[in-house]
C-alpha positions in Angstrom: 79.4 -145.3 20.8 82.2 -143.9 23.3 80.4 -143.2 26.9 80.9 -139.7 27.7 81.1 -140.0 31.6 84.4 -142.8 31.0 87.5 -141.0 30.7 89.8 -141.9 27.9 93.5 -142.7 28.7 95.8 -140.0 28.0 100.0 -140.4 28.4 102.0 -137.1 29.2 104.1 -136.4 26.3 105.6 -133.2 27.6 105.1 -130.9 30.6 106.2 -127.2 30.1 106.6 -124.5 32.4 104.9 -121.5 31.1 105.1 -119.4 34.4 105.7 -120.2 38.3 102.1 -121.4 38.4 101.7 -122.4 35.1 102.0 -125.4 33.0 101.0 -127.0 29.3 100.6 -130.4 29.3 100.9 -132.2 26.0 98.8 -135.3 26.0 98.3 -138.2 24.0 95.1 -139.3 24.1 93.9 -143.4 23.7 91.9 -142.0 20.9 91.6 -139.3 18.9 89.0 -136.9 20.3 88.1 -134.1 18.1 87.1 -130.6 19.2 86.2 -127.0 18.4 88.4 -124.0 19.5 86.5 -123.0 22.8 85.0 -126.6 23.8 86.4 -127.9 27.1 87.5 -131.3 28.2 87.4 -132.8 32.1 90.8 -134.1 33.1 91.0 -136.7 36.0 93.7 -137.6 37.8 93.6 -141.0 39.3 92.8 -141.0 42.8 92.3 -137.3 43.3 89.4 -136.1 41.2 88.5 -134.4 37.5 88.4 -130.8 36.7 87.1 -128.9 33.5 89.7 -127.4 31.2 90.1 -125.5 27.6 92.8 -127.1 25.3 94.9 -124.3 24.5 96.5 -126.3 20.9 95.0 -126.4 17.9 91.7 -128.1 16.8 93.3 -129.3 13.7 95.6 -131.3 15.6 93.1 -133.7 18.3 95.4 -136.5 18.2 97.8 -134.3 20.3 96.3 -132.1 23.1 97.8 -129.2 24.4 95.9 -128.2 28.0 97.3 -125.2 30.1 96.7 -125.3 33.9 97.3 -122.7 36.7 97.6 -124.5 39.6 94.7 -123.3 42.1 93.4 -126.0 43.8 93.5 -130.5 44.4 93.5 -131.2 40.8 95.2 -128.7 39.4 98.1 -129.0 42.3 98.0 -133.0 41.3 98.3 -132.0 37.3 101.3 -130.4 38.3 103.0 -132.7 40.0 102.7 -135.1 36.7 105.8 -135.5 34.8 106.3 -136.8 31.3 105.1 -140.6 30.8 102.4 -140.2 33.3 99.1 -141.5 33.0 95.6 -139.4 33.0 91.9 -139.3 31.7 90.2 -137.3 29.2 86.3 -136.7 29.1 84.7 -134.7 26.0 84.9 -132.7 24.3 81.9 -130.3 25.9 80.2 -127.3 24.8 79.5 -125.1 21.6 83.0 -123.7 21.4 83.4 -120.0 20.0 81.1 -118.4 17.0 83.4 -118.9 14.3 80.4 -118.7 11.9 79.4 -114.9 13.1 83.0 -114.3 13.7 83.7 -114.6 9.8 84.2 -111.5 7.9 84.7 -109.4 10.7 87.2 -107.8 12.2 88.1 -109.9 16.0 89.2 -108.4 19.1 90.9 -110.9 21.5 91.4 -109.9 25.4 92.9 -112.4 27.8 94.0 -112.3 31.3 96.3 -114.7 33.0 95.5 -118.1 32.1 92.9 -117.3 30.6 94.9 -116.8 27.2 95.3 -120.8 27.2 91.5 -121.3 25.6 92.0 -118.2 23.5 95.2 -119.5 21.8 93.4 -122.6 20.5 91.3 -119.5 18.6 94.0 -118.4 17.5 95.2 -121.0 15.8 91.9 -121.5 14.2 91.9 -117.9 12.7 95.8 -118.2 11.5 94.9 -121.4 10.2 92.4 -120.2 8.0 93.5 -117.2 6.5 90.8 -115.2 5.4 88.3 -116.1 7.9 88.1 -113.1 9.4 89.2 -109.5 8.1 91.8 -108.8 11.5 93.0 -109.7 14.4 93.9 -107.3 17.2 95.1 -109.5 20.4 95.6 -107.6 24.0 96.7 -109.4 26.9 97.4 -108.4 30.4 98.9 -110.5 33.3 100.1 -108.7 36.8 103.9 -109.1 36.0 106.4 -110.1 33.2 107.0 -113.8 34.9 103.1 -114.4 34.7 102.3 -113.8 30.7 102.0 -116.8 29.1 103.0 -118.2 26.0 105.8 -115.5 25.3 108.2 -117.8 23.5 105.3 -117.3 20.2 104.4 -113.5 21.1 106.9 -112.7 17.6 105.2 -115.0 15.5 102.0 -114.4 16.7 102.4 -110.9 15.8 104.0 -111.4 12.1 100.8 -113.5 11.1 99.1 -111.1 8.1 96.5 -108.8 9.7 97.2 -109.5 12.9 98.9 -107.0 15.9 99.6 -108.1 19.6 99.9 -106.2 22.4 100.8 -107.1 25.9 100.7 -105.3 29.4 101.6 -105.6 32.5 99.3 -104.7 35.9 102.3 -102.4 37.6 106.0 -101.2 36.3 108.6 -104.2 36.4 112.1 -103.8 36.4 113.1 -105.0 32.7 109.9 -104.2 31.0 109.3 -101.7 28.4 106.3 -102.7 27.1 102.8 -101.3 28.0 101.9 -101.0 32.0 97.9 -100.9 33.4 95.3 -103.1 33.2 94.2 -104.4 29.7 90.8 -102.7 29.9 93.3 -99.6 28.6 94.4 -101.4 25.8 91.0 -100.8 24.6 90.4 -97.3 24.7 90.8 -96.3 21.8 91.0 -99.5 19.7 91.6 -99.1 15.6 88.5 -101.4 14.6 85.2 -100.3 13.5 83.6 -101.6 16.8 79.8 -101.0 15.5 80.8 -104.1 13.1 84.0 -105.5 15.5 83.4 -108.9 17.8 85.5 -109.5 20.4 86.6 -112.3 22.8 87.4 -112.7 26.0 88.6 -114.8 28.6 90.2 -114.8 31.9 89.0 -114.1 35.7 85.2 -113.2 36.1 85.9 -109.5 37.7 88.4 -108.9 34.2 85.6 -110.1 32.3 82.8 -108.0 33.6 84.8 -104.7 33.2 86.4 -105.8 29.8 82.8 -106.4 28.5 81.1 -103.0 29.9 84.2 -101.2 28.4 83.5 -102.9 24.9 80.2 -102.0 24.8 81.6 -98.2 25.9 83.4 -97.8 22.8 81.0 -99.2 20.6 80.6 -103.1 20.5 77.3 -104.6 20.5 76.6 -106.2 23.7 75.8 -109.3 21.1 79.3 -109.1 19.8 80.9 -109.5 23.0 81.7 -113.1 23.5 82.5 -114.1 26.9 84.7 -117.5 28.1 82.9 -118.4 31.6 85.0 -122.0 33.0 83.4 -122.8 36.4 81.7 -125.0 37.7 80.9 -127.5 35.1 81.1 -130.9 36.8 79.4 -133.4 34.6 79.7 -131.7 31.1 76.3 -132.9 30.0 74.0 -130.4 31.7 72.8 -132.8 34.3 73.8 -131.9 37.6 72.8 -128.6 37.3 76.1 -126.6 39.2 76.9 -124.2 35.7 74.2 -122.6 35.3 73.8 -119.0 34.2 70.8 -117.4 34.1 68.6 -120.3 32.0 71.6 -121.6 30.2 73.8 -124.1 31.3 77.7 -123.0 30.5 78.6 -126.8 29.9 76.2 -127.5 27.3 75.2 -123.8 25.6 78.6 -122.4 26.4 81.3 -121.7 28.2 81.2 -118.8 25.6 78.1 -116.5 26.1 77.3 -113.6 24.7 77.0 -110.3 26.9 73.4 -109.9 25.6 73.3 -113.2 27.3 74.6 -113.1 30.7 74.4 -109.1 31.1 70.8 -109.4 33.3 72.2 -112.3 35.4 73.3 -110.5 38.6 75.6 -113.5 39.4 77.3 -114.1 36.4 80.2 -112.0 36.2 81.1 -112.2 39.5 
């Protein structure tokens, strides 16, 4: 039986640039180490120290990892100074991952900001993958300029998937851009879903999460149906140190995707 707190080797395939302050790094893990859309791994860079991270590729292909990193702090600023061929550790994976189960049959709403579309794309995958699974999906993501949106080399392909539109914004007018402008809270006024029956998904930085999920519930989501991806904070990945917790649940071990119903009474949880 593999030891959890041991990291398992993992050679940089590939480093790509996604932004100024963003990178995917494609790894190739020792072993194969299987995981659900929304479960998060612990990188650790030799010498400097492990942080907790969403793989942003697909779940259906675990012998080679896709993780997404904005560099923000000693680990992350290490990660990006890896280049192809380097050597790191893997932990995990941790957590429940996202309600596909109560996801199924329904129509999905999924709302990123920033990096935060890196956990959300290994959702997507899931849901393109298995055609059917769900009745549509109706992506919005918003980032503070057109140099900071991630992922834009697949926004096309994303969007000609069968029941499935994409809509990106940007926080203030850019010279070059003619898409949408304002924060992606607009993007859903006024959403084309039946939002009584809708779920939605979210992930990025705690202060887009609060106000994403209050607007939800505004136009009609159940507060149950709002599905929130919290990453702080979880050190061990086991629920033993105690650092992650929200309210009486621990985001390493019952999340990092909590329900709004969940968190909503927690004054600290949303920032």
């Amino acid at each position: 039986m593999r030891n959890d707190f041991l990291p398992v080797p993992a050679r940089v395939e590939e480093v790509i640039v996604e932004t100024p302050t963003i990178r995917t790094f494609v790894l190739r893990p020792a072993e194969v180490l299987p995981f659900r859309a929304g479960q998060f791994v612990q990188l650790y860079v030799p010498g400097v120290g492990e942080a907790p991270f969403t793989p942003s590729s697909s779940p259906s292909r675990p012998e080679r990892l896709e993780v997404t990193v904005l560099a923000a702090g000693r680990v992350t600023a290490a990660l990006h100074a890896l280049e192809a061929g380097a050597e790191i550790g893997v932990r995990g994976p941790f957590g429940r991952g996202y309600p596909l189960q109560e996801l199924a049959g329904h129509e999905v709403v999924v709302v990123g900001g920033g990096v935060g579309l890196a956990p959300l794309r290994s959702l997507l995958y899931t849901l393109f993958e298995r055609p059917g699974l769900v009745r549509r999906v109706s992506i919005k993501y918003g980032a503070r300029a057109p140099q900071e949106l991630c992922f834009r080399r697949q926004y096309a392909a994303w969007a000609a998937q069968p029941g499935v539109d994409f809509t990106p914004t940007i926080d203030r007018p850019a010279a070059g851009w003619e898409g949408r402008v304002g924060l992606v809270t607009a993007l859903l006024d006024g959403l084309d879903v039946d939002a009584a029956d809708a779920f939605a998904v979210s992930c990025g930085p705690e202060i887009m999460l609060r106000f994403v999920a209050h607007k939800l519930v505004d136009v009609g989501f159940a507060a149950e149906h709002v599905y929130l991806s919290m990453n702080r904070n979880m050190t061990c990945g086991m629920g033993i140190c105690g650092r992650c917790n929200v309210g009486d649940r621990y985001l390493c071990k019952d999340g990092p995707d909590l329900s709004f119903a969940e968190v909503r009474a927690v004054p600290y949880a949303l920032g």
